[in-house]
N, C-alpha and C positions, 0 to 999 in steps of 0.2 A: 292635647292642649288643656282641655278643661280638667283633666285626671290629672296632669300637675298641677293646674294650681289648686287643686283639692289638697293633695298630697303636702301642696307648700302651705297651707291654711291649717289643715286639721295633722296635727304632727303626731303620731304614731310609735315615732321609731323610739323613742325613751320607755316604751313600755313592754319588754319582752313577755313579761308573762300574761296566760289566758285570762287571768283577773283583772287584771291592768289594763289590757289593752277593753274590757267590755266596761269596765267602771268610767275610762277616758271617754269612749265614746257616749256613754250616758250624759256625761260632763259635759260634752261638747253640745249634744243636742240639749241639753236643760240651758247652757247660757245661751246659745243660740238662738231658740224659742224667744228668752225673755227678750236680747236682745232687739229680735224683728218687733216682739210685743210693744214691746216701748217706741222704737220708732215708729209704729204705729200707732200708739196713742197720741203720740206729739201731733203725726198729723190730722189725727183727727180733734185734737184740741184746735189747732191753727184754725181750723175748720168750725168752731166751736160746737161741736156735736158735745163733747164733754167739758167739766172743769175743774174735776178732779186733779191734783196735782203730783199727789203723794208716789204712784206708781212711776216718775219719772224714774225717784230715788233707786228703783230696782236696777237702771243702764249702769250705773257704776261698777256697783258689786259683781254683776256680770261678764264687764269686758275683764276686770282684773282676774275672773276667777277663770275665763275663755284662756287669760294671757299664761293665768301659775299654770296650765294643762297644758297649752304647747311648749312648757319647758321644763315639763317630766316633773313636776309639782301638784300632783294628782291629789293629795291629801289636805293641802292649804286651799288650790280651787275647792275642793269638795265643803271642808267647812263653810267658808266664804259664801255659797250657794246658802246652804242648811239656813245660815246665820240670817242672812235676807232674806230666805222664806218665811222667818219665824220673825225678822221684825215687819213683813210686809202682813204677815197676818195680823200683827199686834195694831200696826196702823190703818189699816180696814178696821178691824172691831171698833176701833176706837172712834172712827169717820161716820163707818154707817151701820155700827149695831150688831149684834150677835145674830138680828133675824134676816141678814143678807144673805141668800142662796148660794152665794159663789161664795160668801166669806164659811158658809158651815163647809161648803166642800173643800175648803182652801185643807185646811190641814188633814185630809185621806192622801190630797195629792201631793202638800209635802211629806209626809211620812212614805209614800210610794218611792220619792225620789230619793229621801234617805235611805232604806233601804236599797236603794239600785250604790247609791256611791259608798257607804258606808258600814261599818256591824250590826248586829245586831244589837249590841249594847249601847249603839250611841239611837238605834230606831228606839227604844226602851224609854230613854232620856227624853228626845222631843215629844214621844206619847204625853207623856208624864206633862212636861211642859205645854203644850197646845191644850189638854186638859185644862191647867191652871189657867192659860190664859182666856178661854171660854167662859170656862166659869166666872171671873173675875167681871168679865163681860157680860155675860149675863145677869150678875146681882148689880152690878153699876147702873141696870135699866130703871131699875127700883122695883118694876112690876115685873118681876122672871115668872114663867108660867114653869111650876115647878114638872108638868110632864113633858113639855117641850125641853126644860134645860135636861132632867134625865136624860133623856132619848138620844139628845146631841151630843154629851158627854157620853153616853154610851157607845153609840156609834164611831166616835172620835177613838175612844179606848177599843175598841174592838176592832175596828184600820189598824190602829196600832198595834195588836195583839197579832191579828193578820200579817201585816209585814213584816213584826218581830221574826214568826214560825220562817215564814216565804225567804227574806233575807239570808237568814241560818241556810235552811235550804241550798238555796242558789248559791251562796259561798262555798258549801260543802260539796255541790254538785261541781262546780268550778274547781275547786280543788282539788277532789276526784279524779278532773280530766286533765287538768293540769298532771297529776301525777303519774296517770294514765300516759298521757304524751311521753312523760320523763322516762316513762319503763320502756316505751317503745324505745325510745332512743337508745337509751341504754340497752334494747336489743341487739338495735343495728349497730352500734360501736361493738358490743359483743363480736356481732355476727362478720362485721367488717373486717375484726382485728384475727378470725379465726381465718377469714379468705386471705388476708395477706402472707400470714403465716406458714397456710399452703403452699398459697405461690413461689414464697421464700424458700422451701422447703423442695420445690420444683418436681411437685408431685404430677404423677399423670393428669389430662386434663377430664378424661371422664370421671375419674374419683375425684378430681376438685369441686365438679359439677353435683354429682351423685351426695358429697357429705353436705354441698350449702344447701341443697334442697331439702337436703333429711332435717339439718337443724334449721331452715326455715319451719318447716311443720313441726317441730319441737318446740320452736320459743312463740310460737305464734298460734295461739285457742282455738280462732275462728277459722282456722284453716286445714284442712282434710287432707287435702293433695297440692303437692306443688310441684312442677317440672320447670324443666328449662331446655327452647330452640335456639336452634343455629342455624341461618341463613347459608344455603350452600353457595357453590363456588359459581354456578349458574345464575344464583339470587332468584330463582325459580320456586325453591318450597322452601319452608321454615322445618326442617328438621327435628326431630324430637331426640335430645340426647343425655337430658338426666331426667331422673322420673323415680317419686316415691313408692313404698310397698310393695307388694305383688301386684295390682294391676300396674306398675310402673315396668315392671320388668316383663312383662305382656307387652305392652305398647314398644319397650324396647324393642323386643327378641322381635315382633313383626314390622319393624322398620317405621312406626308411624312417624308421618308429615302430613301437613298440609299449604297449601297453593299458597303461593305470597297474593293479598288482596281477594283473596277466596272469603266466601260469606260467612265467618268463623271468628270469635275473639284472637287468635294468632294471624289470620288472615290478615283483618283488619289490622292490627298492631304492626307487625312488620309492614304494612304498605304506607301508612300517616308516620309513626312514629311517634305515637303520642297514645296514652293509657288508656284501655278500651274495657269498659264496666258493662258487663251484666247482672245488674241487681237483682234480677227474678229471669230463672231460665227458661221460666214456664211460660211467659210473653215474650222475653227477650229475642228479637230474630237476631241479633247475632250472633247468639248462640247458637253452636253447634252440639247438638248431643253425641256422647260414646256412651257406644253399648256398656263399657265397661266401668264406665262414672256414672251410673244411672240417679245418685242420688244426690248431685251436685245441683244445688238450688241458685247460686252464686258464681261467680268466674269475673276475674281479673287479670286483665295483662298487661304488664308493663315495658316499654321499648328497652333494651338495652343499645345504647347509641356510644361509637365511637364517635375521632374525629375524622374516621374515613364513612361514615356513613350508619346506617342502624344494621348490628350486626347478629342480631337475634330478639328475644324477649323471656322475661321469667310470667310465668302463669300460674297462680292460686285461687284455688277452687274451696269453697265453703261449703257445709251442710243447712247451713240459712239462709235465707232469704236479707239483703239489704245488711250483709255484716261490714259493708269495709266505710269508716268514714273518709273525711278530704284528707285527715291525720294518718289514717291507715294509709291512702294511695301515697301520701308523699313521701312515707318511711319506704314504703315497699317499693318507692321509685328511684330514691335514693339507694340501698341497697340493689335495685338493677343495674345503676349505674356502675357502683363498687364491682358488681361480677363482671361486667364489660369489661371494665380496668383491668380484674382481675385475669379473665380470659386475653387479653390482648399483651397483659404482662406474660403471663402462661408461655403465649406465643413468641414474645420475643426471645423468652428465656431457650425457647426450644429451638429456635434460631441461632440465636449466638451459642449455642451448646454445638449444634451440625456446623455451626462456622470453626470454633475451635476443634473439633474433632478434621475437619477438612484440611484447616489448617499444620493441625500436627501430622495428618497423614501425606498432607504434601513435606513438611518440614523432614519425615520419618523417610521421604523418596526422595529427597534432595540430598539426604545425609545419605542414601544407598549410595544414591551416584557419584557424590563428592568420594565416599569409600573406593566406588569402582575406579572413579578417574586418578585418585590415589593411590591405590595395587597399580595400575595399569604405567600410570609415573613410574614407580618404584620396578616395575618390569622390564618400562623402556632404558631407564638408567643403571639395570643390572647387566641387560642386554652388551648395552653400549661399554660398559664400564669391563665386560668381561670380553667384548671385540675388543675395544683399546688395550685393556693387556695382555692378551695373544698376541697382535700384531707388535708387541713390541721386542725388540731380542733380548732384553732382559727384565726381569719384572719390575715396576718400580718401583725404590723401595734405598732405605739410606740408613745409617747406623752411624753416630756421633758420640765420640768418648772424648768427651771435654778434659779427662785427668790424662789420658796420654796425646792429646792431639790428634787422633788421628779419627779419619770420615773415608766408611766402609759404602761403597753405591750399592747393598742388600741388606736385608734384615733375616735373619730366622724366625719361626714360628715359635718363638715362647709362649708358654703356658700362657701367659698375660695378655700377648697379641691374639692366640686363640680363643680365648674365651671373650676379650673385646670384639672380636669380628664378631662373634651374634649380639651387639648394639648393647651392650650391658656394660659401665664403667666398674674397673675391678679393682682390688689388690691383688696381687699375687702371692701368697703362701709359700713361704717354704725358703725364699730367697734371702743371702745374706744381707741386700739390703732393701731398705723398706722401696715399694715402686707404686705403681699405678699406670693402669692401663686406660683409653679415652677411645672408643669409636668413634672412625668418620664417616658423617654420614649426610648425605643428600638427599633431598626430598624422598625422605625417610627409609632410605633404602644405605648399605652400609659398603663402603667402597675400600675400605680399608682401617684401618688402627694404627696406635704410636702407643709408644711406650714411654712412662719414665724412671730410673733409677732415682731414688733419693737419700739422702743421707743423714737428713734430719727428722724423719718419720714419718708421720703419718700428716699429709694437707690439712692446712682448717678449711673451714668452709669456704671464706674467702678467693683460697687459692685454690680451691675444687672446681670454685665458677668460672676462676678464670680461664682455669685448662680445659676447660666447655666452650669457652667463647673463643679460645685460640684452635681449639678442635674443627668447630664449625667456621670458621672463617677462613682456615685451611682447608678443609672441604670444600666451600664455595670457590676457591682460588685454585683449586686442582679440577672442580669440573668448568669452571671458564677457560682454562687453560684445555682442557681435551676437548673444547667446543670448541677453542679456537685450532687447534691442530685438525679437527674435524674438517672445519670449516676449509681448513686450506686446503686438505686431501681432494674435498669435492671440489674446489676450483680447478685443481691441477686435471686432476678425473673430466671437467670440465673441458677445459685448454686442450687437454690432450685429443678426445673426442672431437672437442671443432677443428683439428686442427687438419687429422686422419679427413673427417668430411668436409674440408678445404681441397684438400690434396684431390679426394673423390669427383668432385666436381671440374676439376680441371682433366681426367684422363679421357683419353680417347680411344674408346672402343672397349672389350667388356678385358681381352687380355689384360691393358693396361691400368683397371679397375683391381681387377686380382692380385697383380702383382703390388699397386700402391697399400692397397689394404693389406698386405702380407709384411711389408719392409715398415708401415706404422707401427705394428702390433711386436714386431721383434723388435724397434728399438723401444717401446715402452718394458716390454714384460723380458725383455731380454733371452727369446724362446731361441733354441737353436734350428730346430725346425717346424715349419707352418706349413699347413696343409688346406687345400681350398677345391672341393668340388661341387658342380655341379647336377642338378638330376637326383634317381634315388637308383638303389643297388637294382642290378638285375633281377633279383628276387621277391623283390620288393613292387617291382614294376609288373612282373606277372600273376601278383596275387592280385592289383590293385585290378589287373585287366579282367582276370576268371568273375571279381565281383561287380563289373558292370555289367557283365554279360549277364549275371545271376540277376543281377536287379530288372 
């Protein structure tokens, strides 16, 4: 509650950079100060403790220069300030004298605060000026004691020389870090835009791991060793599965982990979730030593956090003492983040890669079967197609000569129909006059051909398609037709059978069984004679005897 309305009073957020945002807050506390100042003179005037007037004048200039600050007017506050400092000094000397103790210290401490808001060339200018107005001050007493006005003009000039150098300073060190901050960043965009590119690339994920580790210790000074864990599938130890140099591939090759919550910077880290600093290893107990990092003064680990939970950590190790600032942990926590992402894209990718590949290998075994159930069609319908015309007494088949009238009930095998029966539409060579031959064919299997003569040469396309679509439609109309003559065989096959086991049912005694069963089957099959015994042959019956005896 109180942290927002701080937040909603001292506004911050107009000021992105490290300059800005220290110069505001200096702003803030200088009118701030004055602010409380004054309302506390007032009451202590009400009070009559004072009677001075003139310092009221300061509430003004302050609340407008509080107001230009919360609205990212950092430079107009700033004057505003400067400007009231230097007439509240003017009006002091002028109230009570150059030999006022607050008034001699009054301009060290506006020169302090112009340098906190300002350049250095504008500290240069109020020196100069607070100078002249000292001075001015002191000859107006009439009696200036000429080592006392040295002294205070010197010291006034020498503040000022002071915070001239200090200002420069402090902007340049501010600028420094500012630029400092900019490189890092420009790391991690580097370093981010090379992880995704990986990912993109759908590279293994140990080599995703093992390259971001190697260019983290590349772009990054303070850092000696970097690795990176994985929580296993137990969530029991934090795994170590990329790791820099030769001690890295040590630690590999010997499997090293350690305990989730174990007393160790990775311990800690995977069990909170949240960035665990050892600034000095030599006090830190949450450091853990390895033998083979003996020279690691430093250790940092950072969570790498899904939205299913913390699913490892990256870990950078320094040869210093106190190398990582709050700027350090939040790049280096931000880029844990990016490898989560990146590790968890990894993961998907490798998922829907075993999903398609699953996919096509069932698509590859549907298409087997769809194949087999199609031979096995194409078997049934050759089957049947080559029973239906056996059983028929002639084969069927029709020849139609539209110039003399007349319709033969056979066909011969011309060249044209032979080579049509293996499913391939032909011309025929060699004939006087031009022809084409069309396969018929059913669920893909080829039951017969037709032939045509023609006399006007060669079909266009057209008429190509259409003796395909008259071919196939005649094919479908000839095996509904044998389906339906099928169909009725097996009724009669039917009838006939209940008809015998009608008859069955009504005889009486086995004679009369025999003989019904004998007088059905001659009038169906039209046998002259039927034969019907009982039992098995006499030789038959003494082998079966000699092998019970044997058993």
């Amino acid at each position: 509650m109180i942290g927002s309305r701080f937040a909603s009073l001292y506004n911050f957020k107009p000021y992105r950079g490290l300059i800005e945002r220290r110069q505001a807050f200096t702003g803030y506390l200088t009118a701030s100060a004055v602010i409380v100042f004054v309302v506390v003179y007032i009451l202590l005037s009400l009070a009559g403790l004072t009677g001075a007037w003139w310092p009221i004048l300061a509430f003004l200039p302050a609340a407008v220069a509080f107001h230009l600050i919360r609205m990212g007017r950092m430079r107009a506050g700033a004057r505003i300030l400067v400007i009231s400092g230097v007439v509240a000094i003017g009006l002091g000397l002028t109230n009570l004298g150059w030999r006022h103790s607050g008034l001699v210290l009054a301009p060290t401490l506006l020169l302090i605060l112009t340098g906190l808001l300002a350049q250095g060339v504008v500290v240069a200018g109020i020196t100069a000026l607070c100078v002249v107005l000292l001075a001015a001050a002191m000859l107006g007493t009439g009696q200036p004691a000429s080592y006392d006005m040295a002294l205070v003009l010197f010291q006034t000039a020498l503040a000022g020389g002071l915070v001239y150098a200090l200002s420069e300073g402090w902007q340049r060190s501010l600028t420094f870090a500012g630029d400092q901050t900019a490189r890092n960043r420009e790391r991690l965009v580097k370093l981010t835009e090379a992880l995704a590119a990986r990912v993109f690339e759908r590279e293994d994920l140990n080599r995703l791991l093992a390259e971001t580790v190697e260019s983290i210790q590349e772009e990054f000074e303070d850092i000696y060793h970097a690795q990176v864990f994985l929580i296993d599938e137990a969530r029991e130890y934090a795994v170590l599965r990329a790791s820099t140099g030769g001690t890295g591939r040590q630690l590999l090759s010997r499997g090293h982990r350690l305990k989730v919550g174990s007393q160790s910077v990775i311990g800690q880290v995977t069990e909170v979730g949240k960035p665990v600093l050892a600034a000095n290893t030599d006090i830190d107990p949450v450091h853990r030593r390895n033998e083979l990092l003996p020279d690691t003064r430093a250790e940092l680990a950072l969570p790498m956090i899904t939205p299913s939970g913390i699913m490892g950590a990256l870990d950078v190790q320094s040869l210093q003492r106190n190398p990582f600032t709050s700027d350090d942990i939040g790049i280096l926590q931000a880029l844990a983040n990016q490898i989560a992402i990146a590790i968890e894209n990894a993961s998907l990718l490798t998922e829907q890669q075993h999903a398609v590949e699953e996919n096509q290998r069932l698509a590859e075994q549907s298409q087997h079967q769809l194949a087999q159930i199609q031979e096995l069609n194409r078997q049934l319908t050759r089957e049947a197609w080559t029973t239906f015309v056996g059983n028929q007494d002639l084969s069927p088949a029709l020849t139609v000569d539209f110039a003399s009238g007349t319709m033969t009930p056979n066909a011969e095998w011309t060249p044209g129909l032979a080579e049509a029966i293996q499913g391939r539409i032909t011309t025929p060579e060699g004939e006087a006059a031009a022809g084409i031959a069309v396969p018929l064919i059913v669920r893909g299997q080829v039951i017969g051909a037709m032939e045509f003569e023609l006399e006007d040469g060669e079909l266009n396309p057209e008429q190509t398609a259409l003796v395909q679509d008259v071919a196939t439609r005649l094919a479908l109309a000839l095996e509904s037709t044998r389906l339906y003559e099928e169909a009725q065989r097996l009724a009669r096959r039917e009838s006939v059978i209940n008809d015998i086991g009608a008859r069955l049912q009504s005889a009486v005694g086995m004679e009369s069984a025999l003989v019904m069963a004998a007088q059905g089957l001659q009038t169906v099959l039209n046998a002259p004679r039927i034969a019907i015994r009982l039992g098995t042959p006499p030789d038959h019956a003494a082998s079966d005897s000699v092998e019970g005896q044997a058993s």
